[in-house]
C-alpha positions in Angstrom: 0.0 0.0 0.0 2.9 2.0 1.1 4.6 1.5 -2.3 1.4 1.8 -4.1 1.1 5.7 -2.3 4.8 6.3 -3.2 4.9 5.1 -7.0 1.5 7.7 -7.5 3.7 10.5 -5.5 6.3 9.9 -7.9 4.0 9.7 -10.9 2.4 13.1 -10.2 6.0 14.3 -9.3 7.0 13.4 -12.8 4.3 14.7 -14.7 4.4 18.1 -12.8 8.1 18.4 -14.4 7.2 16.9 -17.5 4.7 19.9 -17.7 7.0 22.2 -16.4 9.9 21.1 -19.2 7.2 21.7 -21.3 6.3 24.9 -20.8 10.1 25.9 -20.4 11.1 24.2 -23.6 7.7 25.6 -25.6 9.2 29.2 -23.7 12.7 28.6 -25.3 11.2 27.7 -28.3 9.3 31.0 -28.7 12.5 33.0 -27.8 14.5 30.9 -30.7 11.7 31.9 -33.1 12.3 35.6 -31.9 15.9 35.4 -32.0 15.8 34.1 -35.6 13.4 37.2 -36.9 15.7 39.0 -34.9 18.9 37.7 -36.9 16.7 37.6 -40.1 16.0 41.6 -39.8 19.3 42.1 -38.7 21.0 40.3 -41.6 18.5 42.8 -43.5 19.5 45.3 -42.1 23.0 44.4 -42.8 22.6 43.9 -46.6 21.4 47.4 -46.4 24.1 48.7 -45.2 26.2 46.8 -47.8 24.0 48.2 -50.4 23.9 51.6 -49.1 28.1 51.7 -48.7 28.4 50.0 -52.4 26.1 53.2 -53.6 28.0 55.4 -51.5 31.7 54.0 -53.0 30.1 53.7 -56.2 29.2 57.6 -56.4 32.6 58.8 -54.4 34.5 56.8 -56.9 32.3 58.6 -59.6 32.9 62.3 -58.0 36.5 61.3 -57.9 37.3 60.7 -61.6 35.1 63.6 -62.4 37.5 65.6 -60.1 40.2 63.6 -61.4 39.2 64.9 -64.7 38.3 68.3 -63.9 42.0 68.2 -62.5 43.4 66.8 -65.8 41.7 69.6 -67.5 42.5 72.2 -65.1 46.1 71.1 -65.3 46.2 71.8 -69.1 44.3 74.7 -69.0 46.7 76.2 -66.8 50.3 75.4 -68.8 48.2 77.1 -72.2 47.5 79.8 -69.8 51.3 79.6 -68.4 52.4 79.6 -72.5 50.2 82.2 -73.1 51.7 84.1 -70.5 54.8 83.4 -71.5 54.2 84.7 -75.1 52.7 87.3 -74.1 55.8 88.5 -71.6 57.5 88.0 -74.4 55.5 90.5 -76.8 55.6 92.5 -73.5 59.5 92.7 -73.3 59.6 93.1 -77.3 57.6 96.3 -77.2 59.7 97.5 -74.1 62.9 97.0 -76.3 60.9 99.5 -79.1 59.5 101.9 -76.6 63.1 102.1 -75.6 64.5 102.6 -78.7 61.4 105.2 -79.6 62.2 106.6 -77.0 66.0 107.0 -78.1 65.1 108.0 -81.7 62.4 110.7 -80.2 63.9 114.4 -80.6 63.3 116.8 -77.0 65.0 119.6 -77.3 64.3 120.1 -73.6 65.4 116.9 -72.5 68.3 117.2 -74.4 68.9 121.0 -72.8 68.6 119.5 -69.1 71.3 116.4 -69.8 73.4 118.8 -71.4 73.0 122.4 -69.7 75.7 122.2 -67.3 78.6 122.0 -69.8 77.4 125.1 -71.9 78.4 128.2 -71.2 79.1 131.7 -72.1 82.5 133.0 -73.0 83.2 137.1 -72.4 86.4 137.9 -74.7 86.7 139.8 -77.3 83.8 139.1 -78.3 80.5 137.8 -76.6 80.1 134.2 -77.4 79.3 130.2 -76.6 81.4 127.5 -75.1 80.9 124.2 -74.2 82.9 121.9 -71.5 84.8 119.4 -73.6 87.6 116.9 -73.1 87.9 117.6 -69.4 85.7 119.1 -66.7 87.9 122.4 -66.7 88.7 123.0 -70.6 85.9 124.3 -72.9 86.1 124.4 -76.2 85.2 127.7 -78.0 85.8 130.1 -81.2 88.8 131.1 -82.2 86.8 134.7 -83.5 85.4 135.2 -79.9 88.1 135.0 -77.8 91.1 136.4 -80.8 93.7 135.8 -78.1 97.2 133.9 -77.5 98.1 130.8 -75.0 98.0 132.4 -71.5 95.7 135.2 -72.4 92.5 135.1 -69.6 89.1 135.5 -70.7 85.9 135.1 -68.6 83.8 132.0 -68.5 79.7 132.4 -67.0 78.7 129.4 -66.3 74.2 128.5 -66.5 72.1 129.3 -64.3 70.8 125.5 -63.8 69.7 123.1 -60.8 68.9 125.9 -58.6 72.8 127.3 -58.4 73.2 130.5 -59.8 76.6 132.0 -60.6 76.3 135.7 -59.8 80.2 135.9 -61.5 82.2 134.8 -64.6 85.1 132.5 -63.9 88.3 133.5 -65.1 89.9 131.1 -67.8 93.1 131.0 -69.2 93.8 130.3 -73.0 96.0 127.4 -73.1 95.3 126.5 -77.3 94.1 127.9 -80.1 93.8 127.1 -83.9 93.1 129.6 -85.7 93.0 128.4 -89.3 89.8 125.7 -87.7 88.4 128.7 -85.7 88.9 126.7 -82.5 90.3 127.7 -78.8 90.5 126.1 -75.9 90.2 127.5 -72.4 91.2 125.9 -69.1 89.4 127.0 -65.6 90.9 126.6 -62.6 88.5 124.1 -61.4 86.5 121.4 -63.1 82.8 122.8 -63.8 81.1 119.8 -65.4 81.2 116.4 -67.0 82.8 117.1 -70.5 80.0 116.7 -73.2 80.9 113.7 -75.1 81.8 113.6 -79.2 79.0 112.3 -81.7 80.3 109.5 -83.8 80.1 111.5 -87.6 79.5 108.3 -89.3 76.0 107.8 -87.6 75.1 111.3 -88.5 72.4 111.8 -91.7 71.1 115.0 -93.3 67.5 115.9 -92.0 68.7 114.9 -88.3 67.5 117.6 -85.7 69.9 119.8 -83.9 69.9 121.6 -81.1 72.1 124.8 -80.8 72.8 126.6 -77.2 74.7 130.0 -77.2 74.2 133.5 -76.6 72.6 135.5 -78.8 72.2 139.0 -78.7 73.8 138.6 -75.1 70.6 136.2 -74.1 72.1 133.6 -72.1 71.9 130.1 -72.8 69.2 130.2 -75.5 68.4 127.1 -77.6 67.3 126.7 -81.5 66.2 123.7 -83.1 66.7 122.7 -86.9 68.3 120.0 -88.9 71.4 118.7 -90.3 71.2 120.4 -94.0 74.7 119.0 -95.6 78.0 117.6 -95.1 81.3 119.1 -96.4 80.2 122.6 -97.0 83.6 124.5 -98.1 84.0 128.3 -98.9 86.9 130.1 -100.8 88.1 132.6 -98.3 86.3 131.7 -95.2 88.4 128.8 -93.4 89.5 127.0 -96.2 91.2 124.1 -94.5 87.2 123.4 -92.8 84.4 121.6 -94.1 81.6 122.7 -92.6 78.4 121.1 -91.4 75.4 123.0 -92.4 72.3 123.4 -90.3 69.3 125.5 -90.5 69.1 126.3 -86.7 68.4 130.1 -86.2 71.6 131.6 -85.0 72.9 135.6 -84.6 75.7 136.9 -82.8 76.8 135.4 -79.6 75.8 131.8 -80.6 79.0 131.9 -82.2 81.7 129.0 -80.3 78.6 126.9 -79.0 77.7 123.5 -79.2 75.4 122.1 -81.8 73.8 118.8 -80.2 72.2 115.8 -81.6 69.5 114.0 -79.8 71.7 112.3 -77.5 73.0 115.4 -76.0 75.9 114.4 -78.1 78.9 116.6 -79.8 78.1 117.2 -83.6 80.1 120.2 -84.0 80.6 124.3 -82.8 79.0 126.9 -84.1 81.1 129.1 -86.4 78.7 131.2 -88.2 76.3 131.7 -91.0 75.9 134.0 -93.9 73.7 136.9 -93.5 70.3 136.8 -94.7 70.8 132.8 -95.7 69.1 131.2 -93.4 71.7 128.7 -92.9 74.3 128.2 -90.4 77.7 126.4 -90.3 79.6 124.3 -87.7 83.2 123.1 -87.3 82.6 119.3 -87.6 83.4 117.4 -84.2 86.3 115.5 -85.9 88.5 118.4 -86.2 87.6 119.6 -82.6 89.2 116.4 -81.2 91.8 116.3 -83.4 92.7 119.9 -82.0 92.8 118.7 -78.6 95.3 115.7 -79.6 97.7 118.1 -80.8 100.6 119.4 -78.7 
């Protein structure tokens, strides 16, 4: 009876778990279902995000070789741009190279006047006349007519009024050379006044060339006229026969006589010697006999 109890104890003992591993395992079975939906939209959600990074790659990888491109043709369109620049620092540099030499073949009689002004003076003598400094900051070169002198003989030398010094005085100046057979003289000063005007080269010289001429006319101090080179090798029976003049059609009167006659480089062409009256003409002593009068002893 005992065991008859016991055996239905352990009966009911072993359905109660048999129901309760049944509920547990029908519990675990419901969680594996959710787990697996779970995984399911997870995995979804993963192929997504594949999909989504592909798209995103995909389009990055897109921009890129349209940047690459835009790179490529950036690149070439800035060495035309750096050629163009080149070529056109080139045309640049060109043009400088003919504004400059414009600019060296323009005539400015006032330009010329400043570069040269310092070196042109006038000589008291004899006579009233021109000078210019020459071959030396203390020897200027003048006519032979104006100061009608020997070696060692003193004249006065007035030098321009220019860059804001004025010279309330003449300079004395002592005759050292003359030539009177080329109408030339030469005077030294006791001190340098200014950097020597320098000779024109006579082989670069043309007829029609402007001129300027700086002297003293009528006692008006350092007065310029402008004209042109009118002839070479102008000789006259009578009047300095050893000289062949250079004729110019400057206006000149008395006092311009022994002054410089410029081209447009402030250059030496020759000194004014004279002109007939009434001819409209004038005539220098070519440059080439004025340095060959300084060479002499």
């Amino acid at each position: 009876m005992v065991l008859i109890i016991a055996l239905a104890g352990l009966s009911i003992h072993t359905n109660l778990t048999l129901k309760y591993l049944g509920r547990e395992n029908s519990l675990l079975e419901k969680k594996l279902f959710a787990l697996a939906e779970e995984k399911t939209a997870l995995t979804q959600d993963l192929l997504l995000a594949q999909k989504d990074i592909l798209e995103e790659t995909r389009l990055r990888q897109k921009a890129y070789n349209s940047l690459a491109g835009n790179v490529t043709e950036l690149s070439g369109a800035l060495r035309e741009l750096s050629n163009k620049i080149g070529m056109l620092q080139a045309d640049q540099d060109g043009l400088a190279g003919n504004m400059t030499k414009l600019g060296n073949n323009l005539f400015n009689p006032s330009e010329i006047y400043n570069k040269t002004s310092k070196a042109l003076v006038t000589v008291y003598a004899d006579l009233t006349g021109a000078g210019f400094v020459f071959g030396g900051g203390n020897l200027v070169v003048t006519a032979y007519h104006i100061v009608h002198g020997e070696p060692g003989d003193i004249v006065w030398v007035k030098p321009p009024n220019v860059g804001g010094v004025f010279w309330p005085r003449s300079l004395p100046g002592k005759i050292v050379k003359v030539k009177p057979e080329w109408d030339l003289a030469l005077i030294e000063l006791e001190e340098p006044l200014a950097e020597p005007l320098k000779p024109a080269n006579a082989r670069n010289l043309s007829v029609g060339e402007p001129v300027i001429i700086v002297g003293t006319p009528n006692g008006l101090e350092s007065s310029i006229s402008a004209g042109i080179i009118s002839g070479f090798n102008r000789s006259f029976d009578g009047f300095f026969p050893s000289v062949k003049f250079t004729q110019f059609d400057a206006s000149i009167y008395r006092g311009n006589s022994g002054g410089a006659v410029l081209n447009r480089a402030g250059e030496v062409i020759g000194m004014v010697n004279g002109s007939f009256e009434g001819s409209g003409f004038g005539f220098a002593v070519p440059v080439r006999y004025i340095t060959d009068f300084l060479k002499e002893k």
